[in-house]
C-alpha positions as a Markdown table, in Angstrom:
| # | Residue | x | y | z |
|---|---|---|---|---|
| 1 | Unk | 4.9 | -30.5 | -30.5 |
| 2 | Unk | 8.1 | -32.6 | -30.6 |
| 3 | Unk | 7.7 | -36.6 | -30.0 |
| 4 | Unk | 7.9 | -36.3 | -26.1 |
| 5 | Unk | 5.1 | -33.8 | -26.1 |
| 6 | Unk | 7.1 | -30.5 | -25.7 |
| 7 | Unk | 5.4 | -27.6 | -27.5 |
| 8 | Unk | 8.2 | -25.7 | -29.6 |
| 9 | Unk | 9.1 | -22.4 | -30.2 |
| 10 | Unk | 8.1 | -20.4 | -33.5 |
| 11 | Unk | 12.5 | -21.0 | -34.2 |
| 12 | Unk | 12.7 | -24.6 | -33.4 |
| 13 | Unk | 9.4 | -25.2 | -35.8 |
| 14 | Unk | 10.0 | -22.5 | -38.4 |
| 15 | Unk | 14.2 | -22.3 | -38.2 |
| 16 | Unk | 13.8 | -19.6 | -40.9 |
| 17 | Unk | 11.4 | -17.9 | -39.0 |
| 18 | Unk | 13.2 | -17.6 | -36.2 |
| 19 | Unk | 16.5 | -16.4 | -38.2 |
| 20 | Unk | 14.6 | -13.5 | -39.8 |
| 21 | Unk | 13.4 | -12.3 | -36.5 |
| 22 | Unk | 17.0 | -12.3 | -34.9 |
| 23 | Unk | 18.2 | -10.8 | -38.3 |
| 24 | Unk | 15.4 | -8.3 | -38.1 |
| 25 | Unk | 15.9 | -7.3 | -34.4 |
| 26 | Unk | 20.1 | -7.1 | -34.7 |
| 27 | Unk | 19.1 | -4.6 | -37.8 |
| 28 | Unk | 16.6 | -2.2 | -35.7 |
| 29 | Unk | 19.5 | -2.1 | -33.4 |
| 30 | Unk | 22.0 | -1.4 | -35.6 |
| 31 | Unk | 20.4 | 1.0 | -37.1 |
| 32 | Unk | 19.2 | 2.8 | -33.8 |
| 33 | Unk | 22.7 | 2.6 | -33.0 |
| 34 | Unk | 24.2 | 4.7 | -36.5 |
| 35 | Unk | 21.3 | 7.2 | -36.0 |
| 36 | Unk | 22.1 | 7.6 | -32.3 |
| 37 | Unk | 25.9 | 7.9 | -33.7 |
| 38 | Unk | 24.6 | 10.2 | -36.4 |
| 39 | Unk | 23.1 | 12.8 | -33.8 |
| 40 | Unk | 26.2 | 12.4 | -31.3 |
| 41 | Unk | 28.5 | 13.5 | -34.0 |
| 42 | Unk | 26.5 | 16.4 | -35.2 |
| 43 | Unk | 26.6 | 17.2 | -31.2 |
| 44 | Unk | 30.1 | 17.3 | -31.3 |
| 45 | Unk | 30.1 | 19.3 | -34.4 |
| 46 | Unk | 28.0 | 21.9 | -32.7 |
| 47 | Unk | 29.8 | 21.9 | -29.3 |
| 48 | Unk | 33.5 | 22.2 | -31.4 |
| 49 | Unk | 32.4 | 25.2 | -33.2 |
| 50 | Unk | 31.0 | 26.9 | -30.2 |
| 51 | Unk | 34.2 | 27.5 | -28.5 |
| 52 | Unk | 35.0 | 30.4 | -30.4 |
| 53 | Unk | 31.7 | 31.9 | -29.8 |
| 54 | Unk | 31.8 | 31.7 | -26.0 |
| 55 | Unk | 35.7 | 33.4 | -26.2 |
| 56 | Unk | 34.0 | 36.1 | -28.1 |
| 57 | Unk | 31.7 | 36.4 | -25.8 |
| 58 | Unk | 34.2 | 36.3 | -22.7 |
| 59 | Unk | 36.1 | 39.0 | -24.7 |
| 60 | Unk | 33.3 | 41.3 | -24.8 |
| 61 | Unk | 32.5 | 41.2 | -21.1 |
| 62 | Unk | 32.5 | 45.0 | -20.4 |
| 63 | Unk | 35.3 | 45.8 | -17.3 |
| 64 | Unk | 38.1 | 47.8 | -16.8 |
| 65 | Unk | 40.4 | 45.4 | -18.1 |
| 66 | Unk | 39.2 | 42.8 | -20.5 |
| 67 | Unk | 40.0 | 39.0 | -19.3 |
| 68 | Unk | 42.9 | 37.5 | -21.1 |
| 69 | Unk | 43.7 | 34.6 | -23.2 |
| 70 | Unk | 45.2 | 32.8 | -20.4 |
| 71 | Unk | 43.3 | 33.9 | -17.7 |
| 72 | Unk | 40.3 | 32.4 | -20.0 |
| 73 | Unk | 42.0 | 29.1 | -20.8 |
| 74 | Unk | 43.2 | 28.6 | -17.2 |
| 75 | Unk | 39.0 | 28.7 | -16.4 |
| 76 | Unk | 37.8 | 26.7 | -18.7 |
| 77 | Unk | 40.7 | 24.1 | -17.9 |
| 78 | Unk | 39.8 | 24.4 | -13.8 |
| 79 | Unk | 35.9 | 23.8 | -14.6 |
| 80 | Unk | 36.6 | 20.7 | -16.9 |
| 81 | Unk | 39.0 | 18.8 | -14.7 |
| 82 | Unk | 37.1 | 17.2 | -12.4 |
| 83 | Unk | 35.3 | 15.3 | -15.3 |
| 84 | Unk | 38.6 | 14.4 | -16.7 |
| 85 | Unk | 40.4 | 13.7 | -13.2 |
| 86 | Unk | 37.3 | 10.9 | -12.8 |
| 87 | Unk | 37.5 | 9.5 | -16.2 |
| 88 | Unk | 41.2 | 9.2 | -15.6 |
| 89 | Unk | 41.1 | 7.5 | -12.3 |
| 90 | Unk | 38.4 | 4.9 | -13.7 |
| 91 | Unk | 40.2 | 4.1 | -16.9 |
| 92 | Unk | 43.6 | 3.7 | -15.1 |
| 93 | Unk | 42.6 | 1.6 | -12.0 |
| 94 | Unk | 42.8 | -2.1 | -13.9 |
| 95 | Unk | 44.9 | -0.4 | -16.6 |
| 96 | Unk | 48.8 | -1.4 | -16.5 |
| 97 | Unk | 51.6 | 1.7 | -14.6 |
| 98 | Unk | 52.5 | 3.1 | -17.9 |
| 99 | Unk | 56.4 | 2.8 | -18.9 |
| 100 | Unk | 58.7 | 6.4 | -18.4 |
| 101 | Unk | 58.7 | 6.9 | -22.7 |
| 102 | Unk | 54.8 | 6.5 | -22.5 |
| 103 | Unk | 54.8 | 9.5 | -19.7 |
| 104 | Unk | 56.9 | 11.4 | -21.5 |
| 105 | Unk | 54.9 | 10.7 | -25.2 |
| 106 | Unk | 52.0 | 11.8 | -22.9 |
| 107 | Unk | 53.4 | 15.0 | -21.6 |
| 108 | Unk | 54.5 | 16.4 | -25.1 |
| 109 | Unk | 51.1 | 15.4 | -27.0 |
| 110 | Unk | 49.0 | 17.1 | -23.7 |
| 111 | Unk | 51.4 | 20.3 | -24.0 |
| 112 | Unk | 50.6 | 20.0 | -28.0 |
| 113 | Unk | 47.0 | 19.5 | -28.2 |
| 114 | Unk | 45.5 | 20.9 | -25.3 |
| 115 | Unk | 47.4 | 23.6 | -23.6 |
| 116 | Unk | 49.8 | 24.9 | -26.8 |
| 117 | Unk | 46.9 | 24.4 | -29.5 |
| 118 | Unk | 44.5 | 26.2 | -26.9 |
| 119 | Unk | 46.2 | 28.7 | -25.9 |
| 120 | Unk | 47.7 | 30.0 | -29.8 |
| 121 | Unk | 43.8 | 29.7 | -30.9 |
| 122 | Unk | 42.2 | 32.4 | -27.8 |
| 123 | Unk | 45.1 | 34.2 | -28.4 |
| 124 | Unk | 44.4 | 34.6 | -32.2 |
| 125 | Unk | 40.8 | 35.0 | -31.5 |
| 126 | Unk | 41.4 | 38.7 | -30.2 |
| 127 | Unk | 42.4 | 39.8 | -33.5 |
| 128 | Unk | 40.3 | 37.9 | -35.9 |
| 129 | Unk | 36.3 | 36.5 | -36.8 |
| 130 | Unk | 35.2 | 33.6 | -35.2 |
| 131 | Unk | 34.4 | 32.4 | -38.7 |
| 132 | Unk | 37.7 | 32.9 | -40.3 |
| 133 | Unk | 39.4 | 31.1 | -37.0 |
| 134 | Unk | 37.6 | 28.2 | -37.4 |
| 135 | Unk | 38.5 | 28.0 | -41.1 |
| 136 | Unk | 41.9 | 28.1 | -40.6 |
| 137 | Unk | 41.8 | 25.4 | -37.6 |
| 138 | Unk | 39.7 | 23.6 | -39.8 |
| 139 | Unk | 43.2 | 22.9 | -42.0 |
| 140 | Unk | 44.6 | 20.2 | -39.2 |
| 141 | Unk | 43.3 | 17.2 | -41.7 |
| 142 | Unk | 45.7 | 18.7 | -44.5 |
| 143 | Unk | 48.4 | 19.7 | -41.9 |
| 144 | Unk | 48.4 | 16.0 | -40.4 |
| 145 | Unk | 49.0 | 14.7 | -43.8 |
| 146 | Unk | 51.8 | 16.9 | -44.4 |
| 147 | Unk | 53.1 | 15.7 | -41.1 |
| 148 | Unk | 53.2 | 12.1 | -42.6 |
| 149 | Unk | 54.9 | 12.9 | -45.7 |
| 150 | Unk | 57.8 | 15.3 | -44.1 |
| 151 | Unk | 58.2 | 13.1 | -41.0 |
| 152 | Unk | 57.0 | 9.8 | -41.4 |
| 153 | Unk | 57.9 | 8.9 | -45.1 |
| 154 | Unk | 54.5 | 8.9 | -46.5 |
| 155 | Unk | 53.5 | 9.7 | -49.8 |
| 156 | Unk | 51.2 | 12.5 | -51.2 |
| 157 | Unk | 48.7 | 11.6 | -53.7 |
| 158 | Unk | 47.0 | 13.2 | -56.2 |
| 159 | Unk | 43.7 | 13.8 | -53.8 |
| 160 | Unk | 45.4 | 15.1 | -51.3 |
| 161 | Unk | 47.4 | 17.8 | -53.3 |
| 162 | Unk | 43.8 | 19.0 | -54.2 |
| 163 | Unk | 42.9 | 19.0 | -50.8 |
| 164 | Unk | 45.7 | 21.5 | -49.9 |
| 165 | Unk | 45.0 | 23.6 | -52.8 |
| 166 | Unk | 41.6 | 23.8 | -52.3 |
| 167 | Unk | 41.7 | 24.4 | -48.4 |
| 168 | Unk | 44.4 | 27.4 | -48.3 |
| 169 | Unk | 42.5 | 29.2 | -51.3 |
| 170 | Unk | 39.1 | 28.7 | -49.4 |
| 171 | Unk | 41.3 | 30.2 | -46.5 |
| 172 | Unk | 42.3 | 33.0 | -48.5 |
| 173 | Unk | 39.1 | 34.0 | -49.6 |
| 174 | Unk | 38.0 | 34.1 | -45.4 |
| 175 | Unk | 41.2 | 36.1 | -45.2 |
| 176 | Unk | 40.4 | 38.5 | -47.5 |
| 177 | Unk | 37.2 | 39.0 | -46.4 |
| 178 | Unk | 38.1 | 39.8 | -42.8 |
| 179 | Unk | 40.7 | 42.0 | -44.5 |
| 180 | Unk | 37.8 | 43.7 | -46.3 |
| 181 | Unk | 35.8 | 44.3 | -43.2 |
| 182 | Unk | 38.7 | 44.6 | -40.5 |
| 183 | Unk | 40.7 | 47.4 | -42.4 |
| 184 | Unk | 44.0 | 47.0 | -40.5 |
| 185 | Unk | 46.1 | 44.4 | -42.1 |
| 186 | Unk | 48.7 | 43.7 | -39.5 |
| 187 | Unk | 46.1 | 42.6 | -36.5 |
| 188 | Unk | 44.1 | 40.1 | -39.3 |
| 189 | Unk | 47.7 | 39.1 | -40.4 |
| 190 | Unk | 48.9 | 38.4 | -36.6 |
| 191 | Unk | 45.4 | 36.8 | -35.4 |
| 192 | Unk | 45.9 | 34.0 | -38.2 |
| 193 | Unk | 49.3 | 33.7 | -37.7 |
| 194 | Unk | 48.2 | 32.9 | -34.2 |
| 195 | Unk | 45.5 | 30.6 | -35.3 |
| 196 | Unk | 47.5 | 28.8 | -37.7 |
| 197 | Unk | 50.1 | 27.9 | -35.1 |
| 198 | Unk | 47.3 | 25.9 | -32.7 |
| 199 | Unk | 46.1 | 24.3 | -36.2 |
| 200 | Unk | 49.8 | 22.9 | -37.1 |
| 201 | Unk | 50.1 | 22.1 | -33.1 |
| 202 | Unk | 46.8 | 20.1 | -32.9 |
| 203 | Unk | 48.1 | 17.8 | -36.4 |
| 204 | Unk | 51.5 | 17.6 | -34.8 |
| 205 | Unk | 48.9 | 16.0 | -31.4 |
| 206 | Unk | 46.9 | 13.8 | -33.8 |
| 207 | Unk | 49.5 | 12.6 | -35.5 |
| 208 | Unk | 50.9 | 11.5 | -32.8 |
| 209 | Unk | 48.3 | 10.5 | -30.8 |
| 210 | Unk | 47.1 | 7.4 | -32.9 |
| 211 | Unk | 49.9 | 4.5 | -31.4 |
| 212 | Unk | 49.3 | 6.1 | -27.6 |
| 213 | Unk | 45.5 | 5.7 | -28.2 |
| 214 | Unk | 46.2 | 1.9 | -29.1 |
| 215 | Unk | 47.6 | 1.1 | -26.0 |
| 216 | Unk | 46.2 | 3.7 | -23.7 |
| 217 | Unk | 42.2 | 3.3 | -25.0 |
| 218 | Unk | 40.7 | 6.5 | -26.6 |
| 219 | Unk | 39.5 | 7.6 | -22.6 |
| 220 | Unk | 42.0 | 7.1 | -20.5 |
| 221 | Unk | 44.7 | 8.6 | -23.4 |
| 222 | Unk | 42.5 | 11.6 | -23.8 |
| 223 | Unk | 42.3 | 11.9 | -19.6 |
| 224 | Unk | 45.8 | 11.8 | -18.9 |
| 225 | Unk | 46.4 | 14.3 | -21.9 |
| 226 | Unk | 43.8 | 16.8 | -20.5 |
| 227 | Unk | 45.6 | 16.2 | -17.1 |
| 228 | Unk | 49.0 | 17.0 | -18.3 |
| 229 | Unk | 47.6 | 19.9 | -20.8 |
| 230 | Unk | 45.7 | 21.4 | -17.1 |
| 231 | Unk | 48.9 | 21.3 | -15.4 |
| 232 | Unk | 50.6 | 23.3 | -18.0 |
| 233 | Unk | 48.1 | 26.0 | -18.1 |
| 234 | Unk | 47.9 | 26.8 | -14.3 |
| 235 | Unk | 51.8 | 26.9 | -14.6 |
| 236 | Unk | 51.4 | 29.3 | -17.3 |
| 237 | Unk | 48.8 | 31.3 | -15.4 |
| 238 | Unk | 50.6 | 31.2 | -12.0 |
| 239 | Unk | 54.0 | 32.3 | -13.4 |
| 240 | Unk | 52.5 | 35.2 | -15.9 |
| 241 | Unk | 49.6 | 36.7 | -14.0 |
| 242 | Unk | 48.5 | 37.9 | -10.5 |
| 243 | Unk | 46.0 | 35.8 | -8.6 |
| 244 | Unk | 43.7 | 38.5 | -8.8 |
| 245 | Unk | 43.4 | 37.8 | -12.4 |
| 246 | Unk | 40.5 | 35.0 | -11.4 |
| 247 | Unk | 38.5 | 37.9 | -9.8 |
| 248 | Unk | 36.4 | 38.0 | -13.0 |
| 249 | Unk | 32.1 | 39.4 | -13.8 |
| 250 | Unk | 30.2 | 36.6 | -13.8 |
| 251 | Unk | 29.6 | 35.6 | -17.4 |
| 252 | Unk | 33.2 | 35.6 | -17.8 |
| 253 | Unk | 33.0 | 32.8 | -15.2 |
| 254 | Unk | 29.5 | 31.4 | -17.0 |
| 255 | Unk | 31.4 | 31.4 | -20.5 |
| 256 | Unk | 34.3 | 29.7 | -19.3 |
| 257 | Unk | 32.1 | 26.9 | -17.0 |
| 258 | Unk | 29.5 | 26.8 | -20.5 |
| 259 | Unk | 33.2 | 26.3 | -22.7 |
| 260 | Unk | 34.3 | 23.4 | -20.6 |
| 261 | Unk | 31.2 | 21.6 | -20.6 |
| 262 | Unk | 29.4 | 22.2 | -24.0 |
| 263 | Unk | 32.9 | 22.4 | -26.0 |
| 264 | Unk | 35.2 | 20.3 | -24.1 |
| 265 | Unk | 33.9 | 17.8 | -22.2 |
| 266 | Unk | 30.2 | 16.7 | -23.9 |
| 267 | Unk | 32.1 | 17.2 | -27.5 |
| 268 | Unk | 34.7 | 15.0 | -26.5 |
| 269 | Unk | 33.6 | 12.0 | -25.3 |
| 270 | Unk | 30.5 | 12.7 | -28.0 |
| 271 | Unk | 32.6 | 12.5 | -31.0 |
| 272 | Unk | 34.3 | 9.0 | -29.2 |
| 273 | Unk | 31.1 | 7.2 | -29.1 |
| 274 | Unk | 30.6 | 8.3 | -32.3 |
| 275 | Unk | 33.2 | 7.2 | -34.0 |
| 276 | Unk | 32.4 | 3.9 | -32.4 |
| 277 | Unk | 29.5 | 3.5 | -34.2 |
| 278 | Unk | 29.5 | 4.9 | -37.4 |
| 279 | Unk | 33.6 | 4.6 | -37.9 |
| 280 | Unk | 35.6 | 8.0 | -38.0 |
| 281 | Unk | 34.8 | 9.0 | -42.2 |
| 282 | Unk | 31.3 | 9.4 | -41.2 |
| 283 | Unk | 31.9 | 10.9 | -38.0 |
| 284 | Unk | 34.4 | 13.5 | -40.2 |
| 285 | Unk | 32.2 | 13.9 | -42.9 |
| 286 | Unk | 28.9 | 15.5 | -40.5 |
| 287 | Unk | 32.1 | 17.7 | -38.5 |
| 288 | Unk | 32.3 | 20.0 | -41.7 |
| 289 | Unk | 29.4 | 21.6 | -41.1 |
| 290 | Unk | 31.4 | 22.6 | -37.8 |
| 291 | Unk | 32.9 | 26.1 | -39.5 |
| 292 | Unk | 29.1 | 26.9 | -41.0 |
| 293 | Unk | 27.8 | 26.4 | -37.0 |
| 294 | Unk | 30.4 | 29.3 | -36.2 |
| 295 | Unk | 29.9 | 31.6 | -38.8 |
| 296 | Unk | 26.2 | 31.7 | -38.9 |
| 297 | Unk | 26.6 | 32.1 | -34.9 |
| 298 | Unk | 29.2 | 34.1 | -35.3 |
| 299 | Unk | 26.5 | 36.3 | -37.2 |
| 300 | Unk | 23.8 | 36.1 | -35.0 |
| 301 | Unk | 25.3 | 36.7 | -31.6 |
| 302 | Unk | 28.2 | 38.6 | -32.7 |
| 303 | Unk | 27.5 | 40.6 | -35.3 |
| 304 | Unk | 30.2 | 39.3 | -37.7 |
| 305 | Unk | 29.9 | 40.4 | -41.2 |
| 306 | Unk | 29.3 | 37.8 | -43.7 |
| 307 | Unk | 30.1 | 38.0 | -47.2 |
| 308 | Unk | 30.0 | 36.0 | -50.8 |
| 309 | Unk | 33.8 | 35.4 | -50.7 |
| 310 | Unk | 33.7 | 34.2 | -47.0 |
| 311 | Unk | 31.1 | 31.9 | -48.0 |
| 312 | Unk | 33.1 | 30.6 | -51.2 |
| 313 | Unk | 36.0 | 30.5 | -49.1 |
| 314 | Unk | 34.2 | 28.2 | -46.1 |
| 315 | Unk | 33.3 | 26.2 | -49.1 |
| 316 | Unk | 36.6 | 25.2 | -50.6 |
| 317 | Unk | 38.0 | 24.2 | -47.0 |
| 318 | Unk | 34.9 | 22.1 | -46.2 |
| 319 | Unk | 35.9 | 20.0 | -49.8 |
| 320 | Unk | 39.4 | 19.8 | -49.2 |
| 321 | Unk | 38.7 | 18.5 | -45.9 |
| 322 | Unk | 36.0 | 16.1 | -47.5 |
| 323 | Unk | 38.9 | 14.8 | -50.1 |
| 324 | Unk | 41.4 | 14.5 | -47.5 |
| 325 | Unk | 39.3 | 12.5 | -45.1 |
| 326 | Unk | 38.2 | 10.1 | -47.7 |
| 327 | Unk | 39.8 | 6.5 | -47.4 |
């Protein structure tokens, strides 16, 4: 009791006390909060490599005439954008009007990232594995460096030379194991020609996404870009195919809702909140087990082949990645 009779708390008698239990209650929650980031990355990682499964599995729909590339994109695109059209109207409503260079930094990243980058990658996907694609997209860390140095006057080191070296020879291991298994040398050749492109376009988005994320916020930037990337799709659809294109079987329609949900939308704003809370080396870090995800279900629900070199290969990508991502 103080000297007017009050009884005081276990802090105001014990101030030590009572600064341990704050200490110890701010540490449960933060470390609730890195597990719960933990398990929202490897989320991500899971719904990012499950995109080329469910194009495989789209292409393999049995009908006269197998959907196409942008048919499929223009799908997954429709059944996403009414997440997107809502994030974007309630991150923009207190936000400022954005200036005429912002709109048009906006359009060219959401034609980069999201429709060019998408659209190169289910194109290539008809030719090659869904492992070996996701090895080769898996280079956009090393191809955003090389971004920096050739555009933006930054300098290579040491690390991330071994980072390049060691990604393109894990790639040519993958490459020479779908060789192996493919037998025709000009479709493997032309799929990760295809493939590559949407990898370089994605680094050319990311690295030049970072100053429109500081002023836009991660959500409403990421919106706006899905907007703009939606647009240019149905454009692309529209002016190259017949409406009846969208008369599709039903898991075509199934794989495209079950893409725009599980590895669009969810992954996403997933690997945001991660970020958040356990910073982006971490969230990076648990992402390389994104290219094992798609070749072990690559093996078990499409039959893909998998091999010692493919393996090796997947490997050497996964450390170049590692040494590039480090700070």
């Amino acid at each position: 009791m103080n000297r007017t009779g009050e009884v005081l708390n276990a802090g105001e008698r014990f101030p030590l006390f009572g600064i341990r239990r704050a200490w110890s209650g701010a540490a449960m929650l933060e470390r609730h909060g890195h597990r719960l980031g933990l398990w929202l990355a490897l989320g991500a990682a899971f719904g990012f490599s499950f995109k080329a499964i469910f194009v495989k599995l789209a292409y393999s729909v049995p009908q006269a005439v197998p959907v196409d590339a942008v048919t499929l994109l223009s799908l997954r695109m429709v059944f996403a954008l009414p997440v997107f059209l809502w994030v974007g109207f309630q991150s923009s409503r207190a936000a400022p009007p954005l200036a005429r260079r912002d709109w048009l930094l906006l359009t060219a990243l959401g034609l980069l990232g999201y429709y060019g980058a998408s659209i190169l990658d289910f194109v290539g996907l008809r030719y090659i594995t869904a492992g070996l694609e996701r090895l080769i997209l898996f280079t956009y860390p090393t191809l955003t460096v090389m971004i920096g140095v050739l555009f933006m006057g930054k300098k290579l080191s040491r690390r991330e030379v071994a980072a390049l070296v060691l990604s393109y020879a894990g790639i040519g291991l993958a490459f020479a194991h779908d060789l192996e298994f493919a037998g025709e040398t000009r479709v493997v050749l032309l799929g990760a020609a295809f493939v590559f492109a949407s990898s370089l376009s994605y680094a050319f988005y990311l690295a030049g996404s970072a100053p429109m994320i500081q002023r836009l916020g991660a959500a409403r930037f990421t919106a706006l870009a899905m907007l703009v990337s939606t647009g240019a799709t149905q454009l692309h659809f529209f002016a190259t195919q017949p409406l009846t294109a969208l008369v599709q079987p039903l898991p075509v329609y199934a794989y495209g809702a079950a893409m725009a949900l599980f590895s669009t939308v969810l992954p996403v704003f997933m690997q945001s909140a991660a970020i958040r809370r356990i910073g982006s080396a971490r969230a990076v870090l648990i992402g390389t087990i994104g290219p094992m995800l798609t070749i072990f279900f690559g093996w078990w629900l499409l039959a893909e082949p998998i091999s010692l070199a493919q393996i090796a290969g997947t490997g050497l990508v996964l450390v170049g990645v590692l040494l590039v991502s480090r700070r």
